[in-house]
C-alpha positions in Angstrom: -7.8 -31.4 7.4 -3.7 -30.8 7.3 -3.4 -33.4 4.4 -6.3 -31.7 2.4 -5.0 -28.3 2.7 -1.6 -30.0 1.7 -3.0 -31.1 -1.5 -4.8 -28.1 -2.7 -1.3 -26.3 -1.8 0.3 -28.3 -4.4 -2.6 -28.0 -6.6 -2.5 -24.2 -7.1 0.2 -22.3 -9.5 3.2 -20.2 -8.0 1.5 -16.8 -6.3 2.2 -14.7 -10.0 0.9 -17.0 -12.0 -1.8 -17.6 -10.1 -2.8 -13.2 -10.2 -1.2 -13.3 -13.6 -4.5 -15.5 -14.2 -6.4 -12.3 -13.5 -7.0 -13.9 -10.1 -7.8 -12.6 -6.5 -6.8 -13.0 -3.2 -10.6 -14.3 -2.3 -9.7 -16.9 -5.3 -6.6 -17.8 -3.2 -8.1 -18.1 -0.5 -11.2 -20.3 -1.8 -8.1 -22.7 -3.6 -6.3 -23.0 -0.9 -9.4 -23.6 1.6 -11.6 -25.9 -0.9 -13.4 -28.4 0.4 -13.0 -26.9 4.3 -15.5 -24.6 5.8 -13.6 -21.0 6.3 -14.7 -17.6 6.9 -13.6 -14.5 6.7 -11.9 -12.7 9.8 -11.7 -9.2 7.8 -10.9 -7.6 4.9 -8.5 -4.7 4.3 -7.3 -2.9 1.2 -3.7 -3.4 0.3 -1.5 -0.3 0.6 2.2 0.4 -0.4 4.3 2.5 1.9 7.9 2.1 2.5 9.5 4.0 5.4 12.6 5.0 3.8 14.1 8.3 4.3 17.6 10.5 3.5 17.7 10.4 7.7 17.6 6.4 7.4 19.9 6.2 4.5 22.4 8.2 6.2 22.3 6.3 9.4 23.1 3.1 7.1 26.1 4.6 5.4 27.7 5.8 9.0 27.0 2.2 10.1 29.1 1.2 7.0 32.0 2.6 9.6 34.6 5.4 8.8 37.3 3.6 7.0 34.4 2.6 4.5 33.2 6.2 4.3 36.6 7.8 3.0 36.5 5.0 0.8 33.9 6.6 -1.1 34.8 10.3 0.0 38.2 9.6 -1.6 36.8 7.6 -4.6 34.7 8.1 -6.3 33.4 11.2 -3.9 29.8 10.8 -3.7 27.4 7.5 -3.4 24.3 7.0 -4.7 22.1 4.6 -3.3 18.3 3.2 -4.5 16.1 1.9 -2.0 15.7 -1.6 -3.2 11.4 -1.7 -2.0 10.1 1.7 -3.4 13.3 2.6 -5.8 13.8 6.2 -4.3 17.3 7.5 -4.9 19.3 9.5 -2.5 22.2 11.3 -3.7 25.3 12.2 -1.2 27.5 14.7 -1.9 31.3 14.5 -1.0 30.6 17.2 1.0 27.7 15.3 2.5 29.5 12.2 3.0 32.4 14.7 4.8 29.7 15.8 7.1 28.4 12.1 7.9 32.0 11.2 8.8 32.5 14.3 11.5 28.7 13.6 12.6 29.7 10.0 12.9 32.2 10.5 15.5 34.3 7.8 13.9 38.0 8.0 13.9 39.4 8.3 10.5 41.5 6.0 9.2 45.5 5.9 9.7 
């Protein structure tokens, strides 16, 4: 059963091309599983949610450590950074990034 499975791996397209076919997850499934008996377990709706927030972002740039965080205080005096899964951009001040470097408890630099 291992080896057939391992041949109807190899027979199907890379994952895009294979939706970019206009194909579904069910098709997947019924590719990947031909020639097997399979059933289904469930079947749930895809959703999107990322759980990325200013309060996360900010614990990220204080874990970046002081030194790093007058880095960007001195220059260039603000960061910017885009969550890479649902491309939500938070914006931090100098006087933001001031106020995660007291917050942070971190010694500043010498």
């Amino acid at each position: 059963m291992v080896d057939r499975l391992i041949q109807n791996i190899r027979k199907i397209p890379m994952v895009t091309a294979f939706f970019r076919q206009g194909k579904t997850p069910e098709d997947l499934l019924a590719s990947l599983f031909s020639g097997m008996p399979y059933h289904w377990l469930a079947k749930k709706d895809l959703s999107f949610h990322c759980k990325c927030s200013r309060e996360r972002v900010e614990k990220i740039l204080v874990a970046l450590g002081g030194i790093e965080l007058e880095k960007m205080i001195a220059e260039p005096g603000e960061a910017d950074v885009t969550c890479e899964f649902c491309r939500t951009h938070y914006h931090f001040s100098r006087k933001d990034l001031e106020v995660l470097l007291l917050e942070s408890g971190q010694p500043a630099s010498a």
